[in-house]
PAFITOR-227152 format. One record per atom (N, C-alpha, C, O): residue number from 1; residue in one letter; atom name; x, y, z. Coordinates in Angstrom, 1 decimal, padded with zeros to 4 digits. Layout:
seq,type,atom,xx,yy,zz
NUM,a,CA,X,Y,Z
...
% end
This chain:
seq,type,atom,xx,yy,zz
1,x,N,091.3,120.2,-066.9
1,x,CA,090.6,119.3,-067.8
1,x,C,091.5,119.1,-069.0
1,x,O,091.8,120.0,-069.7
2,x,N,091.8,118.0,-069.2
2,x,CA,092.6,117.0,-070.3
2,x,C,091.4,117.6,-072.2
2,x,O,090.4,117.0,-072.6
3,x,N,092.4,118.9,-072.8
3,x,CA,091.7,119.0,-073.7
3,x,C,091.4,117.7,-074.4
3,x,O,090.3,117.2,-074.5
4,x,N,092.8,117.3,-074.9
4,x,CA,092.8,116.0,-075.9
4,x,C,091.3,115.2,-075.2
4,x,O,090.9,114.5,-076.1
5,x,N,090.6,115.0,-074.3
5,x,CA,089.9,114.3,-074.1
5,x,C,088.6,114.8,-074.4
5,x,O,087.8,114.0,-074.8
6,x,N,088.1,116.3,-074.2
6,x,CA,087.0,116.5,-074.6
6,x,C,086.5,116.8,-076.1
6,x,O,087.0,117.4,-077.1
7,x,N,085.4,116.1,-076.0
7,x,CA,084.7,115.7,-078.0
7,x,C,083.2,116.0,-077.7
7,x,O,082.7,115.7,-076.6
8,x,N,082.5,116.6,-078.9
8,x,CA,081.1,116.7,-078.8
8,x,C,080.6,115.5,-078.0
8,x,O,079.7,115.8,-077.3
9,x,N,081.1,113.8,-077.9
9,x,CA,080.5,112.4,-077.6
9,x,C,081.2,112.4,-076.0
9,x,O,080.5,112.0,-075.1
10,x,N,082.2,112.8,-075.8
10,x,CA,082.3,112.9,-074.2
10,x,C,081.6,113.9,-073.6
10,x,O,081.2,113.5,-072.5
11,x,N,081.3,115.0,-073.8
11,x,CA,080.3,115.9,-073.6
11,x,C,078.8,115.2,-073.4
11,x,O,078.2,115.3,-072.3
12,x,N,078.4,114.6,-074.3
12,x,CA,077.0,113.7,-074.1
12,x,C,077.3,112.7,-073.1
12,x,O,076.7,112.7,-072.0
13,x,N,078.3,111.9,-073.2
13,x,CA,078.5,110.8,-071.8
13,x,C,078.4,111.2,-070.4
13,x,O,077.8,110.5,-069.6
14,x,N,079.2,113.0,-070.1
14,x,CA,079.3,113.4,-069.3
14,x,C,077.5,113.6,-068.5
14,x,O,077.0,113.3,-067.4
15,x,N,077.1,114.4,-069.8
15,x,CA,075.8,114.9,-069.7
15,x,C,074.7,113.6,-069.0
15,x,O,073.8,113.7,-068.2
16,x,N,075.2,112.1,-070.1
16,x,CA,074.2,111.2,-069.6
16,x,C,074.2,111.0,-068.0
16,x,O,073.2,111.2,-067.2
17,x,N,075.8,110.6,-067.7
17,x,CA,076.1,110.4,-066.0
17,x,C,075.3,111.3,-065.4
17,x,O,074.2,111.0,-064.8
18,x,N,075.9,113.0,-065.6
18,x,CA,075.2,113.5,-064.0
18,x,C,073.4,113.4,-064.9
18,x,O,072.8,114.3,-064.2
19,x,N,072.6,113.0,-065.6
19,x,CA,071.6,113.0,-065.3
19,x,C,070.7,111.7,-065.1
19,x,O,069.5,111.5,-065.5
20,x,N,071.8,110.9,-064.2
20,x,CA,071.9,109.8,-063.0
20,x,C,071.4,109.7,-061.7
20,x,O,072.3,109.9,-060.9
21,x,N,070.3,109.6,-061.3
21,x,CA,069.6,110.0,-060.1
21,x,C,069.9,109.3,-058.8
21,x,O,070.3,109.9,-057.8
22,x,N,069.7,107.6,-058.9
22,x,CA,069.8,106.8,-058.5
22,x,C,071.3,105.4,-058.0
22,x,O,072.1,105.2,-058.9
23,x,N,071.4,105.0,-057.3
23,x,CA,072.5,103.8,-058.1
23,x,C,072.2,102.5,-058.9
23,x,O,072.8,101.8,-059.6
24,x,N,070.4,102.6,-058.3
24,x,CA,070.2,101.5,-059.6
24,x,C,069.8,102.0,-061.0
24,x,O,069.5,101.3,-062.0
25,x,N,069.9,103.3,-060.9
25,x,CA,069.7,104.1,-062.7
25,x,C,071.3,103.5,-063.1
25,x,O,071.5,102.7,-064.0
26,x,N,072.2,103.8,-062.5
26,x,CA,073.5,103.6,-062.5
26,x,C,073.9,102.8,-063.0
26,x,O,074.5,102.7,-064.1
27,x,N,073.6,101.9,-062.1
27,x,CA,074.1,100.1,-062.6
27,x,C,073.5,100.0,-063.7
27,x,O,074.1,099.4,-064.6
28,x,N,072.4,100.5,-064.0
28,x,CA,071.6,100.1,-065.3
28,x,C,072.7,100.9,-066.6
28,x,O,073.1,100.3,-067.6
29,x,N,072.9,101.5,-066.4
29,x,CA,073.6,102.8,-067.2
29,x,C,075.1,101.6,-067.5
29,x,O,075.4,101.1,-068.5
30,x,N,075.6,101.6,-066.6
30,x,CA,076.9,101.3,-066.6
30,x,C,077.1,099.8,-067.0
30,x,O,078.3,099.4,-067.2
31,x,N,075.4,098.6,-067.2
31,x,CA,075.8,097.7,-067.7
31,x,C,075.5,097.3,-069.1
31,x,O,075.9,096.4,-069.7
32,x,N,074.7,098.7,-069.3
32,x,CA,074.5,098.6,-071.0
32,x,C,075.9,099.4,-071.8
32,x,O,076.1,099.3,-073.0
33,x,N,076.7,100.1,-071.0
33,x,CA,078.0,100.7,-072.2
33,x,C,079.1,100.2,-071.5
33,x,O,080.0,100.3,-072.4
34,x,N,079.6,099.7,-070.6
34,x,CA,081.1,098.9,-070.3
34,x,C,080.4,097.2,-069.9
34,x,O,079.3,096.9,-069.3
35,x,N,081.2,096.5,-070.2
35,x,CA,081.2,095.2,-069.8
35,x,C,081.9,095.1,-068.7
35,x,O,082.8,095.8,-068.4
36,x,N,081.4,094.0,-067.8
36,x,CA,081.5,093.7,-066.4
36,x,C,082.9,093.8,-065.8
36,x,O,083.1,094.6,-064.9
37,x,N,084.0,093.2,-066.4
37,x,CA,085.2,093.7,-066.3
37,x,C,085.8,095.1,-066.5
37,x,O,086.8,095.4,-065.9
38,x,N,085.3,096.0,-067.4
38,x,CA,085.0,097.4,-067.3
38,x,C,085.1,098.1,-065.7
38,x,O,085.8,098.7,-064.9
39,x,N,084.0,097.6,-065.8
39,x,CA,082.7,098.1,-064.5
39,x,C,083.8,097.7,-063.2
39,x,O,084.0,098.6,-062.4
40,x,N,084.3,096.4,-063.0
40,x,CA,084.6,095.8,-061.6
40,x,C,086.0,096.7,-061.7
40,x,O,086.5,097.0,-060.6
41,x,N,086.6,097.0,-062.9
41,x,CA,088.1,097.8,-063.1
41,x,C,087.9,098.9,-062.6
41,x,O,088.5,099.1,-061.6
42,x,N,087.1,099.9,-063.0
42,x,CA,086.6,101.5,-062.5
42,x,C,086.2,101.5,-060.7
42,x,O,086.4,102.3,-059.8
43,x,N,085.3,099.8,-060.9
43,x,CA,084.8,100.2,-059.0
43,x,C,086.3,100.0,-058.3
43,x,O,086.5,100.9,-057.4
44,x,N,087.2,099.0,-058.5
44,x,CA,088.9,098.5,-058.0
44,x,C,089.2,099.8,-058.1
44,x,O,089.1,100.2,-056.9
45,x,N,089.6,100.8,-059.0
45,x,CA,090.4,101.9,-058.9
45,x,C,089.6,102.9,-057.6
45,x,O,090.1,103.4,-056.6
46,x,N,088.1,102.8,-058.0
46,x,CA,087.7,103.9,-056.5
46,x,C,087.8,103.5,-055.7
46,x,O,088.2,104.2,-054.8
47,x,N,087.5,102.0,-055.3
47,x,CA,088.3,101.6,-053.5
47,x,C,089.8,101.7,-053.5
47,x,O,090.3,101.7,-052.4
48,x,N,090.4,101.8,-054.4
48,x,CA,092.0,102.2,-054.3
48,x,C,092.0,103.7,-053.8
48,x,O,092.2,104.1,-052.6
49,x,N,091.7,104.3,-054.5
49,x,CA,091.4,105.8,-054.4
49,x,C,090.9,106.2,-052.9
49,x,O,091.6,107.1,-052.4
50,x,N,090.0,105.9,-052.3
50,x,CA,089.5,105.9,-051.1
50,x,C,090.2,105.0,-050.5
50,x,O,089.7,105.3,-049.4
51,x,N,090.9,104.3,-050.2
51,x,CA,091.9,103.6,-049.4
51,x,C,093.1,104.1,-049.2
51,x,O,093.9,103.7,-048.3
52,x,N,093.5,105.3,-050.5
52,x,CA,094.5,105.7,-050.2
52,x,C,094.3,106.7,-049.6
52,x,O,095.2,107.0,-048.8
53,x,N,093.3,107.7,-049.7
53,x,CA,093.2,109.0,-048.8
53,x,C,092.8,108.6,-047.7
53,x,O,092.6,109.6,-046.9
54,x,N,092.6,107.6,-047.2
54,x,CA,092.2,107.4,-046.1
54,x,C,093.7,106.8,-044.9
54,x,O,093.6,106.6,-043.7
55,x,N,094.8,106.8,-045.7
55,x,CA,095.9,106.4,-045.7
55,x,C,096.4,104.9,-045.6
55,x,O,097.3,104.4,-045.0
56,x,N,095.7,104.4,-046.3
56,x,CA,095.9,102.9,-046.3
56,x,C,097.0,102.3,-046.8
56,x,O,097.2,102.7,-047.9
57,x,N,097.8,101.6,-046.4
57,x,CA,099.3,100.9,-047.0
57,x,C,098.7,100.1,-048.8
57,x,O,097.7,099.6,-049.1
58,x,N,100.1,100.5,-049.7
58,x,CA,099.9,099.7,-050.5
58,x,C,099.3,097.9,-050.6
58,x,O,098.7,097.2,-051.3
59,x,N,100.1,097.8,-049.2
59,x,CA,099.9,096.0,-049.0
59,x,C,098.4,095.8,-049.0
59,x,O,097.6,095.2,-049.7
60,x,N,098.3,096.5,-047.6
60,x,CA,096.7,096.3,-047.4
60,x,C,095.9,096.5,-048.7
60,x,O,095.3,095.5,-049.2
61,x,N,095.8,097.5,-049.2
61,x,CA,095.0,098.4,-050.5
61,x,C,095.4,096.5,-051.4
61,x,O,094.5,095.6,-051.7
62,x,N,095.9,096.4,-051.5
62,x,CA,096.5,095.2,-052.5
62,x,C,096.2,093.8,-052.2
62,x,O,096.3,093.0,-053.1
63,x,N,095.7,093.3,-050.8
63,x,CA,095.5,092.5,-050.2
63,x,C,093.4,092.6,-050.3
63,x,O,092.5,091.8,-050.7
64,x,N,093.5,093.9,-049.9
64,x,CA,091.5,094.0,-049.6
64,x,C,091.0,094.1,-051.2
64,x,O,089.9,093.5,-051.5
65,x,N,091.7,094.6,-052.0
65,x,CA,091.1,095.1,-053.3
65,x,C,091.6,094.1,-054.4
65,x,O,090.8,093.8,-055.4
66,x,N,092.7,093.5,-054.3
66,x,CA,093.5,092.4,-055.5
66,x,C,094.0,093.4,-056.5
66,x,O,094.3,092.9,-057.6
67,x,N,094.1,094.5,-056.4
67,x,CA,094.5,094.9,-057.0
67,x,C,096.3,094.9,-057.1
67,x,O,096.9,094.4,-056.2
68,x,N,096.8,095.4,-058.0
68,x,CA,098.2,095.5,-058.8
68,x,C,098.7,096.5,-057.9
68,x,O,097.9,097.3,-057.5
69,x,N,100.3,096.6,-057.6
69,x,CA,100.6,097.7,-057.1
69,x,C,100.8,098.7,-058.4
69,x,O,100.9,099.9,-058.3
70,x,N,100.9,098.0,-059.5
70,x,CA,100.6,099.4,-060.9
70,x,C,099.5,100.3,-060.8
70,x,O,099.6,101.5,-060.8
71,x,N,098.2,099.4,-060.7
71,x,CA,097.0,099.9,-060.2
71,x,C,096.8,101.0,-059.3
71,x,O,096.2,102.0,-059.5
72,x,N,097.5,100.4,-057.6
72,x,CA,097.5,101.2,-056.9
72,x,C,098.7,102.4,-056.8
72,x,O,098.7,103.4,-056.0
73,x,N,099.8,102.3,-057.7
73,x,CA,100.8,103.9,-057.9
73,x,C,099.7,104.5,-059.2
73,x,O,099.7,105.7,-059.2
74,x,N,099.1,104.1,-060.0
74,x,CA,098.4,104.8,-061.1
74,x,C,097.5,105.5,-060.3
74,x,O,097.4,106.7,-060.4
75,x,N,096.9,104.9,-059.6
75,x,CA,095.6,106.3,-058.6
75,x,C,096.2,107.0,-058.0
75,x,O,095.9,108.1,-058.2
76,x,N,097.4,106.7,-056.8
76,x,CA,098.2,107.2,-056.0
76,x,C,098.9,108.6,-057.2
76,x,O,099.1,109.6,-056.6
77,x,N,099.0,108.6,-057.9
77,x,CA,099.6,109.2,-059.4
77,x,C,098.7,110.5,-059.6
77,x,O,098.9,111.7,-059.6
78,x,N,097.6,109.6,-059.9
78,x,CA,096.5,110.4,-059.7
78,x,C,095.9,111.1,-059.1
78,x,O,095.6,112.1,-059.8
79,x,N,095.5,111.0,-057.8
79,x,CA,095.4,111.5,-056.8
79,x,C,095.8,112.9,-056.7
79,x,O,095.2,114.0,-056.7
80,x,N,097.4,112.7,-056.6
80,x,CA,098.9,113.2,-056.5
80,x,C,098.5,114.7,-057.5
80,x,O,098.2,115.9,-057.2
81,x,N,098.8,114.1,-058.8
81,x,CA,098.7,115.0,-059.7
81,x,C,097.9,115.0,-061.3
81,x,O,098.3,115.2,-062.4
82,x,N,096.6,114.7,-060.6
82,x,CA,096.2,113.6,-061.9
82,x,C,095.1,115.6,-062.0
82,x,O,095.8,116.6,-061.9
83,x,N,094.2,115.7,-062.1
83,x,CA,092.8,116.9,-062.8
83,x,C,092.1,116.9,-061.6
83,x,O,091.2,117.8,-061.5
84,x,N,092.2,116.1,-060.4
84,x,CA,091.8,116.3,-059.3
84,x,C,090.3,115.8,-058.9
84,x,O,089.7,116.0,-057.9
85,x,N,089.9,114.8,-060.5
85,x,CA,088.5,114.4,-060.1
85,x,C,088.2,113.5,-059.0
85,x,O,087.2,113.5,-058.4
86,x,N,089.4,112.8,-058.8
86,x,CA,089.3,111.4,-057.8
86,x,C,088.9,112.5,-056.2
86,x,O,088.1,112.0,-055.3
87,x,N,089.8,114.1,-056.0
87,x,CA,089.6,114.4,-055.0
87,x,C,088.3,115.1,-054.8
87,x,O,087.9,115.3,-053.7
88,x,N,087.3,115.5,-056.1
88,x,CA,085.9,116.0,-056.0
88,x,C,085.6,114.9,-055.5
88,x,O,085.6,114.9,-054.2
89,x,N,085.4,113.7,-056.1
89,x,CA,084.4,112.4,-055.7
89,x,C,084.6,112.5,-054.4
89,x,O,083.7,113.0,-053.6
90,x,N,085.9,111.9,-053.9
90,x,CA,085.7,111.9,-052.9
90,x,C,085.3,113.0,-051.5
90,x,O,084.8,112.7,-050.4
91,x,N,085.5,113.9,-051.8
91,x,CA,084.9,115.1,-050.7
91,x,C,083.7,115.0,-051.0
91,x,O,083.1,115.7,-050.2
92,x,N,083.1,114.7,-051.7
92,x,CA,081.4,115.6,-052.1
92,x,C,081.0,114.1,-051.5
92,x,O,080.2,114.2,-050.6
93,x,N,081.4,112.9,-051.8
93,x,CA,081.1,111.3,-050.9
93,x,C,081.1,111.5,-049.7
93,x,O,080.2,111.0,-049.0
94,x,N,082.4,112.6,-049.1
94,x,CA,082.7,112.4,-047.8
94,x,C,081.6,113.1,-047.0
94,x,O,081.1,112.7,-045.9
95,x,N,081.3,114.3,-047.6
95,x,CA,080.9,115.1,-047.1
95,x,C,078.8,115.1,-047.1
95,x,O,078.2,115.9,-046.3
96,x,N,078.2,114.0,-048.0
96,x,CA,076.8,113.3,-048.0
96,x,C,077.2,112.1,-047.5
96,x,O,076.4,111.3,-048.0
97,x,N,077.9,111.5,-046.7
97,x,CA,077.7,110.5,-045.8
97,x,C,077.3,110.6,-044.9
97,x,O,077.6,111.6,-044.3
98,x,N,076.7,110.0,-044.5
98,x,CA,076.0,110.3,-042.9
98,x,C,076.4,109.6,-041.7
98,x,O,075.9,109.9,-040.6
% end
């Protein structure tokens, strides 16, 4: 965990998320503190993220999502060697799917 990042106010943000039950608690949540381009930037990076563990080519990843290949080496980066959040998400996703 990225000290420089943790503050009494990311502590409460953290706290508001997991006490997120729903995905329409969610959407609600996430349209009253980032604006829509926020929102569509964060969801772009998790289909990158999941397209790349799933081993998806940058083309494709860049073709299905529009995303940037900056975009997609920044998660790929991530992923790689980033605090390892992107790989919680994803397993604890992989692993409640049915």
């Amino acid at each position: 965990m990225n000290s420089k990042l943790r503050s009494s106010e990311a502590d409460l943000l953290c706290r508001a998320i997991l006490s997120l039950n729903t995905v329409e608690d969610t959407y609600k949540f996430l349209e009253d503190i980032l604006t829509a381009a926020e929102i569509q930037s964060i969801a772009q990076r998790m289909a990158v993220a999941q397209m790349l563990d799933e081993g998806q080519t940058y083309e494709d990843i860049a073709r299905i999502t529009g995303a940037s290949s900056a975009t997609i080496s920044r998660v790929k980066r991530s992923l790689t060697f980033g605090a390892d959040g992107y790989r919680l998400v994803l397993d604890r996703m992989t692993s409640t799917t049915p």
